[in-house]
C-alpha positions, 0 to 999 in steps of 0.5 A: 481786786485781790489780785490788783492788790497783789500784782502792786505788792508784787511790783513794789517788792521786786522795785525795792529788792532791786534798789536794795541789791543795786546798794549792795553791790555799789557798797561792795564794788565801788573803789574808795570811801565815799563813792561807796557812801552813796550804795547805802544811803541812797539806793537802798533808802529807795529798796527799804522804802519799796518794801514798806510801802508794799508791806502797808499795802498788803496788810491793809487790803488784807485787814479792816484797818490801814496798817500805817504804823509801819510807816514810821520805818521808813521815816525814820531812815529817810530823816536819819540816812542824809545825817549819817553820811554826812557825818560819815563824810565829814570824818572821812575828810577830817581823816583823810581818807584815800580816795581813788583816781576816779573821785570827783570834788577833792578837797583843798590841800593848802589854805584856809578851806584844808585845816577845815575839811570843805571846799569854799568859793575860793576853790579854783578847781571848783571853778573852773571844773579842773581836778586839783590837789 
């Protein structure tokens, strides 16, 4: 059973380590602000979540108690890391961050939707799955 325990711990860890790794570089090679908005809140949420989970597992075989508390961890960045990039996004549009060749869903230029910083229904480009801008 030790070593059941141990290969699932093993697993867990090598996942999160992966998806943290994959946030890594995404963040570091990615070309423009908010493709590189996705390496941290999304890959390397999954990475931290992985490695909690196989540290709850291994202390509680390894304990009379489920070590639970460590839980809170990744609760926490899983409520809090979709609420910092959208505020991040939200100023990026606000300020008008450059944004590469390769992005997708610009933002309007004219109209009502460009003083406000978000696209509306009213989006042609949306629509019709065109660039514009």
């Amino acid at each position: 059973m030790q070593t059941f325990v141990e290969a699932i711990v093993s697993v867990l860890l090598l996942v999160g380590s992966v998806f943290t790794l994959i946030g890594a570089v995404g963040l570091a090679r990615l070309p423009d602000f908010f493709m590189r908005l996705h390496g941290p809140t999304k890959s390397t949420t999954l990475g931290v979540g992985g490695i909690v989970i196989a540290s709850v597992i291994y202390f509680s075989a390894h304990s009379n108690f489920a070590s639970l508390h460590e839980l809170l961890i990744p609760a926490f960045l899983f409520l809090t890391a979709p609420i910092s990039a959208h505020m991040l996004a939200k100023a990026g549009i606000q300020q008008s961050v450059p944004l590469s060749e390769g992005t997708r869903g610009r933002p309007p230029t004219t109209g009502a939707c460009a003083e406000h910083g978000d696209a509306g229904e009213d989006d042609p480009g949306a629509r019709e799955g065109g660039k514009h801008g």
